[in-house]
C-alpha positions as CSV (number, residue, x, y, z in Angstrom):
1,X,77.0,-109.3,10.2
2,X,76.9,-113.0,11.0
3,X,77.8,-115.1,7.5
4,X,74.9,-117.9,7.3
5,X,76.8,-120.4,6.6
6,X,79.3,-120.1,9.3
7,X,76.4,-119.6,11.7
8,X,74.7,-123.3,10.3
9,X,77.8,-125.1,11.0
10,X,77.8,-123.9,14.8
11,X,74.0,-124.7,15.4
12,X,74.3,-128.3,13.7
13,X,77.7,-128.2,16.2
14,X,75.7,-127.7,19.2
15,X,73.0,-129.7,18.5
16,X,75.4,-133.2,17.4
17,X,77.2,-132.7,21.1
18,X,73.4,-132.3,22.9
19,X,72.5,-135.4,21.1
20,X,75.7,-137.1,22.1
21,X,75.9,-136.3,25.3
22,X,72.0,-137.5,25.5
23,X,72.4,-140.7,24.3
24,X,75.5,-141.4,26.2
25,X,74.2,-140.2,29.5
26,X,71.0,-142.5,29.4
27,X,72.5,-145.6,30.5
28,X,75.2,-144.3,32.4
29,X,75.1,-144.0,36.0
30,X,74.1,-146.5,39.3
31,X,71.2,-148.0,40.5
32,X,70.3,-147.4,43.9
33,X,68.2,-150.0,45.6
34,X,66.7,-148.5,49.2
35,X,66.4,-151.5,51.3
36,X,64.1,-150.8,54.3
37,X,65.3,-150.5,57.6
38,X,65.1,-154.1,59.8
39,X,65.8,-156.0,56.0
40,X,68.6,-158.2,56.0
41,X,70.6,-158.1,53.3
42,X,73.6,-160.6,52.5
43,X,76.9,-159.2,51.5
44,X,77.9,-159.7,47.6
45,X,82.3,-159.6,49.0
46,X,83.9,-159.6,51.8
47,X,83.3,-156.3,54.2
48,X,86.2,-155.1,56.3
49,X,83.6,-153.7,59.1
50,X,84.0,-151.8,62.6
51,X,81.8,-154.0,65.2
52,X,81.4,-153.8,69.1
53,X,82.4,-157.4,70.7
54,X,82.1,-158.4,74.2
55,X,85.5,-158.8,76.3
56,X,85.9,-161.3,78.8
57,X,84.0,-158.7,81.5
58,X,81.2,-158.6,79.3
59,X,82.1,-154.8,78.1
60,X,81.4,-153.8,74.6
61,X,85.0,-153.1,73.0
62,X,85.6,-152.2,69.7
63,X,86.6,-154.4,67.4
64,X,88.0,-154.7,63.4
65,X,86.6,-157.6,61.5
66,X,86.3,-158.9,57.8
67,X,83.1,-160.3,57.1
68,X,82.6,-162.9,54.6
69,X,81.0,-162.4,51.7
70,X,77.8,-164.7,51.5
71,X,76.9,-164.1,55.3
72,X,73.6,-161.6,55.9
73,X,73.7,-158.6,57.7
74,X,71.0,-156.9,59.5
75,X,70.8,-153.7,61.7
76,X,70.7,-153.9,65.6
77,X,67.0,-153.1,66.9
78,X,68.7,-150.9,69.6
79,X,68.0,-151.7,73.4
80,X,64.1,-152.4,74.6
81,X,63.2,-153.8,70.9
């Protein structure tokens, strides 16, 4: 047989973690912000980014390059837009 008091001390156990963990949880965590496609957005530090540059033939190549933060950034319409 369970003794009461033993059983009282486990419950109010449980129950101060569950409010713990609650109360901690609640501002934890990140934000996500969805921007829509097309949006520019403007970069916050500096982005080490893979980009496609022309040569001196006028062939894409690719390319390493560390954009600045400050500059904007905004996604390539594709061909025909």
């Amino acid at each position: 047989m369970r003794s009461g008091k033993g059983w009282l001390t486990r419950w109010r156990m449980v129950l101060a973690v569950t409010i713990c963990v609650s109360a901690f949880s609640g501002g934890c965590g990140t934000h996500v912000i969805v921007v829509p496609e097309g949006e520019p957005v403007r970069l916050r530090e500096a982005v080490k980014a893979k980009v496609w540059v022309a040569d001196k033939d006028g062939r894409e190549v690719p390319a390493v390059v560390v954009l600045p933060a400050g500059w904007w950034a905004l996604s390539d319409p594709g061909p025909g837009r």
